[in-house]
C-alpha positions in Angstrom: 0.0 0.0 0.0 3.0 2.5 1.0 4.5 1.5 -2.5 1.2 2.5 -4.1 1.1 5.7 -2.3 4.4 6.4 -3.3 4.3 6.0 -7.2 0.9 7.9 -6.8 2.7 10.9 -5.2 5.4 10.6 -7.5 2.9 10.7 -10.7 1.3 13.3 -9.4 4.4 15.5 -8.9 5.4 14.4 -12.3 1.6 15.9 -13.9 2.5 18.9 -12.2 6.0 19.9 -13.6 4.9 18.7 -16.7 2.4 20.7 -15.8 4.0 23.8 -15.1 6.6 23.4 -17.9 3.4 23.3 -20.3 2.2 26.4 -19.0 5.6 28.3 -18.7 5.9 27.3 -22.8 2.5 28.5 -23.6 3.5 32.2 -21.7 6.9 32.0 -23.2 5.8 31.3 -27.1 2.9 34.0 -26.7 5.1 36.4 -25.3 7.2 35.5 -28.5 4.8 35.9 -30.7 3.6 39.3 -29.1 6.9 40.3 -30.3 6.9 39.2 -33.7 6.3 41.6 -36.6 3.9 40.3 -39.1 6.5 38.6 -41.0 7.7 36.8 -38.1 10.6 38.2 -37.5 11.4 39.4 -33.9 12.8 42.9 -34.3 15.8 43.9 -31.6 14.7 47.2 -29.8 18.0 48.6 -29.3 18.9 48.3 -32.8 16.1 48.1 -35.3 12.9 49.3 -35.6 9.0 48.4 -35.8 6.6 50.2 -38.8 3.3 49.2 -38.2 0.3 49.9 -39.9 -3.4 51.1 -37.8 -6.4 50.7 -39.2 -8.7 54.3 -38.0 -11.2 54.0 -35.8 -13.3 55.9 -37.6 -13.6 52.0 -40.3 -12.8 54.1 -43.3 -9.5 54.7 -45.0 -7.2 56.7 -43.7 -3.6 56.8 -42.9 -1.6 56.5 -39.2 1.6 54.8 -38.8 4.1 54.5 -36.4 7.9 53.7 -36.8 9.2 53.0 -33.4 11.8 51.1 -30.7 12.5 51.5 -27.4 13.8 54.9 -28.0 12.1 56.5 -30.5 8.7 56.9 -31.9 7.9 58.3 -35.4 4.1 59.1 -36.1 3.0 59.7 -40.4 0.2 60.8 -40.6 -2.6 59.8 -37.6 -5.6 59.8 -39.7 -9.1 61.2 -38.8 -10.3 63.6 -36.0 -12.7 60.4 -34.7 -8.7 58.7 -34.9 -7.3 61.3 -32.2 -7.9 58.6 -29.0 -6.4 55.8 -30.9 -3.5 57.9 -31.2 -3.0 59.0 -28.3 -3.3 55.5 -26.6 -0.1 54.8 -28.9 1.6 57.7 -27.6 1.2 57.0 -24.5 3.1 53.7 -24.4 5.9 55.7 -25.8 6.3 57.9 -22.4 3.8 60.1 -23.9 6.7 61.4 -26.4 6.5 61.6 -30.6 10.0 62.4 -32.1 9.3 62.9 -34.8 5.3 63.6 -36.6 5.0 63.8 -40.5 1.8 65.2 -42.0 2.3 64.0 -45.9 -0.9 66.8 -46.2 -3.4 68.2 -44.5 -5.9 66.3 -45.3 -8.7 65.0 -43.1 -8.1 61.4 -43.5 -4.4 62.3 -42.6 -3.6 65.5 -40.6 -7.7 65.2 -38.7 -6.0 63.2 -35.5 -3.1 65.5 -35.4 -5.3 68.7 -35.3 -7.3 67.5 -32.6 -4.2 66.7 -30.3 -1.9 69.6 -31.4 -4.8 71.7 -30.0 -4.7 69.8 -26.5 -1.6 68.0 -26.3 -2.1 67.3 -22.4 1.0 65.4 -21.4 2.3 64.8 -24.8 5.4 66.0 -25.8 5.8 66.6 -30.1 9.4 67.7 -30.5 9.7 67.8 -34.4 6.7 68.1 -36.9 7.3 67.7 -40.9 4.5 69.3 -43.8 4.9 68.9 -47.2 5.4 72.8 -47.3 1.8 73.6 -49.0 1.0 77.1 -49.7 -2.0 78.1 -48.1 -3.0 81.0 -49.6 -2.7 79.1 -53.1 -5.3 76.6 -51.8 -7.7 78.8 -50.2 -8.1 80.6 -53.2 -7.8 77.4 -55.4 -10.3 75.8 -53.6 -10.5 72.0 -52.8 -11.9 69.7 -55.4 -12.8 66.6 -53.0 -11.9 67.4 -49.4 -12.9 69.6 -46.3 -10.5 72.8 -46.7 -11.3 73.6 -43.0 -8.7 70.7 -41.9 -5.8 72.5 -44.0 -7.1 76.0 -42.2 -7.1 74.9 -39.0 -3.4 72.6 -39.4 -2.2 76.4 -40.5 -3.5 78.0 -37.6 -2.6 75.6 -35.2 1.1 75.4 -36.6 2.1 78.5 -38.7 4.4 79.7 -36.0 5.6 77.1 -34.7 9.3 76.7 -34.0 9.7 73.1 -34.5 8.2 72.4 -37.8 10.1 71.7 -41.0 8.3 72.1 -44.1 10.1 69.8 -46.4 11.5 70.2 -49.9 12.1 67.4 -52.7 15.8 66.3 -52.5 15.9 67.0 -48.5 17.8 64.5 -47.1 17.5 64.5 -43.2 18.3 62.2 -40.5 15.5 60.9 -38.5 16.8 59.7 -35.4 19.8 57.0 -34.7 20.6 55.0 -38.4 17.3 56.2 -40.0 17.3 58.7 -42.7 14.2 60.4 -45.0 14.6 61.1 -48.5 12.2 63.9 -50.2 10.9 62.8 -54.1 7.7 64.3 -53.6 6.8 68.0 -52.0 4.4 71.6 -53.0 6.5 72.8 -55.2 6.3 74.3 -58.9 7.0 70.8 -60.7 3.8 69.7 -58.8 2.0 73.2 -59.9 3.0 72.7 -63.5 2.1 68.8 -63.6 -1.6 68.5 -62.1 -4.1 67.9 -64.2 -7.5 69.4 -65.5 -9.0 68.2 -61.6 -6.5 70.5 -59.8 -6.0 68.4 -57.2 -2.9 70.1 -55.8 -3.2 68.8 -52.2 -2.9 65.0 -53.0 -0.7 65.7 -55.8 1.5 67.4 -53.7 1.6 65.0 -50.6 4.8 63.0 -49.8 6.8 60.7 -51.4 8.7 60.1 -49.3 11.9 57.0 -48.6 12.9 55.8 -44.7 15.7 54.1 -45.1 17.6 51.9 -42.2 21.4 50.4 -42.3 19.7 47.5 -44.5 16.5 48.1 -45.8 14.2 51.0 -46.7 10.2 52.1 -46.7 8.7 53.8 -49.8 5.8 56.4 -48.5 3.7 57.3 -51.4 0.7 58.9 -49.7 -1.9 60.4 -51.2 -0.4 61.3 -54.8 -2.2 60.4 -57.8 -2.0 59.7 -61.9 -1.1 63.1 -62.6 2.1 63.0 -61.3 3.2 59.0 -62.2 5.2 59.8 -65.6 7.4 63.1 -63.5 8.1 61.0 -61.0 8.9 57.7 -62.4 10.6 59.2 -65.3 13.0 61.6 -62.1 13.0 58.7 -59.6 13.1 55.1 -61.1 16.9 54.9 -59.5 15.8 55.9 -56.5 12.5 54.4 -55.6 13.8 50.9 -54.8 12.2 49.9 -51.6 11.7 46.3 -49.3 8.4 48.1 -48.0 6.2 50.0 -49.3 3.0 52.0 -48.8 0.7 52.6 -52.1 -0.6 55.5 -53.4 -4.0 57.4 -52.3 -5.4 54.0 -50.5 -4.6 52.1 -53.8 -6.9 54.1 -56.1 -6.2 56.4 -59.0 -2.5 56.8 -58.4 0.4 55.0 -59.6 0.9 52.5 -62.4 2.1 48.9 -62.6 5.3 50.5 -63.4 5.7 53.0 -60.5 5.2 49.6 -58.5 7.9 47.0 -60.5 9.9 49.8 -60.4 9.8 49.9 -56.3 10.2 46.3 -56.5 9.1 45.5 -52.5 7.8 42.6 -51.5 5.6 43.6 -48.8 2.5 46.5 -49.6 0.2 48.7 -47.6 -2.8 49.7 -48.7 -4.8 52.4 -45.9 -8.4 51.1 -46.6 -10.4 48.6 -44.8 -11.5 45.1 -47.2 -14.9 47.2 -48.3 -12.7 49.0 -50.8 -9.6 46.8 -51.3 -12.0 44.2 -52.0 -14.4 45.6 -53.6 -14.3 45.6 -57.8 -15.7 48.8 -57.8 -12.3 50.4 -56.3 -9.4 50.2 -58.3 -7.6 49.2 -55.1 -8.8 46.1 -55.4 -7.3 45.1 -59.2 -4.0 46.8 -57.6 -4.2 44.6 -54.5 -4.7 41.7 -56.7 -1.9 42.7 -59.1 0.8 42.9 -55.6 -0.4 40.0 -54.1 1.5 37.9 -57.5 4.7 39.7 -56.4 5.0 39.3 -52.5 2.3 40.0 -49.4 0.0 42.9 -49.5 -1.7 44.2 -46.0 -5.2 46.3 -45.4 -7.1 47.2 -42.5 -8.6 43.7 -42.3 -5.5 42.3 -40.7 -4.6 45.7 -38.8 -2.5 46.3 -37.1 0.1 44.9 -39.5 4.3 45.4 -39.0 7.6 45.3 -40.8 10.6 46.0 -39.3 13.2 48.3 -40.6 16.6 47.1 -39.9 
């Protein structure tokens, strides 16, 4: 009966370090995978850093993402004014600090989140802001063809004399923070002026295209810029565009050409839009989506929040 006992005990210590070493792999391989980008690849914080994609809150396209480590946090964009909480959230796990905040154009979809918290910042800290160096007075009397103008008046209220903010030029080069540098093809600017088309879209036309480029590997922005401007750019900037990453034009629709896209060559794509448009035949998004899915992995708001690491 003691001998019973014994091997009894003894099982039942066994069950329990088994056990314990189940449950102590579970935690460990979640914890894992909680660090993985969407690639799989674990990215080292002191080193490299994490872009990743957020869908807006708003469930309509729109543009916020963050490049980020354990030192540094990066915010394009931020998306709509109904955005402004998910954005903040973000910054808060970031010590409540942005480094560095790039508005590709005032736009609602883009610059809407970054007006609301400019305006009441609380405990948040924004030491370097970047435009694409519109001309206001150009737009208020061009008008806008499809967007609210009032987001572009109040982002030139709320920042026209402010002492940290850069209004970039195509060809600025410019260190980001540690390794990471930004490369300017796309800014307001009299190439963009003389190349719009009969829509006058100057705003979109005139966002950023813009490159992030770590020691290895490299980010293509191409944010809200559309047909009119494909042929100047490609025909100034095939040599340059080459990218592993890359975000597409205007949320996929009416911008860049199969070409623009071979020429970037990545193998991983963004598109800012939720599966209603990237999906949807009526969108040219989705023939574009189809078209980058034959060349490497294309990401949307359905599987947001999607990440790449730059290395």
């Amino acid at each position: 009966m003691r001998i019973f006992m014994k091997k009894k005990n003894l099982l039942s210590t066994i069950l329990l370090i088994l056990s314990a070493l189940l449950l102590s792999g579970a935690a460990w391989f979640s914890y894992q995978k909680s660090r993985m980008d969407s690639t799989g690849h674990i990215p080292d914080p002191a080193t490299e850093y994490l872009i990743t994609q957020y869908a807006d809150a708003t469930g309509v396209q729109g543009t916020f993402y963050t490049i980020s480590n354990d030192d540094t946090l990066i915010i394009i964009d931020g998306g709509w004014a109904g955005n402004a909480d998910a954005v903040r959230k973000v910054i808060a796990k970031h010590n409540n600090t942005v480094d560095a905040w790039i508005i590709s154009h005032p736009h609602q979809d883009h610059a809407g989140a970054f007006n609301v918290i400019y305006a009441n910042p609380g405990e948040i800290t924004i030491k370097n802001i970047y435009d694409n160096g519109f001309d206001y007075d150009f737009i208020e009397a061009a008008g806008e063809p499809y967007d609210d103008i009032t987001v572009m008046e109040t982002f030139h209220a709320l920042t026209k004399d402010a002492d940290n903010l850069t209004h970039l030029k195509r060809g600025d080069v410019i260190t980001l923070a540690g390794h990471l540098t930004l490369s300017v093809f796309n800014a307001w600017d009299e190439s963009v002026l003389s190349t719009v088309g009969d829509e006058k879209d100057y705003q979109n036309n005139a966002s950023l295209l813009f490159k992030i480029s770590g020691a290895q590997n490299s980010m293509l922005f191409c944010s809200d810029i559309k047909y009119d401007m494909n042929d100047y750019l490609l025909g100034t900037y095939r040599n340059d565009i080459s990218c592993d990453y890359i975000q597409t034009g205007h949320h996929g629709n009416w911008s860049f050409s199969d070409e623009f896209y071979e020429a970037a060559g990545a193998s991983y794509a963004f598109i800012d839009a939720p599966s209603s448009i990237t999906d949807n035949p009526d969108f040219p998004a989705s023939t574009l989506k189809s078209s980058l899915q034959k060349k490497g992995t294309v990401f949307d708001f359905s599987t947001a929040p999607n990440s790449v690491t730059l290395k």
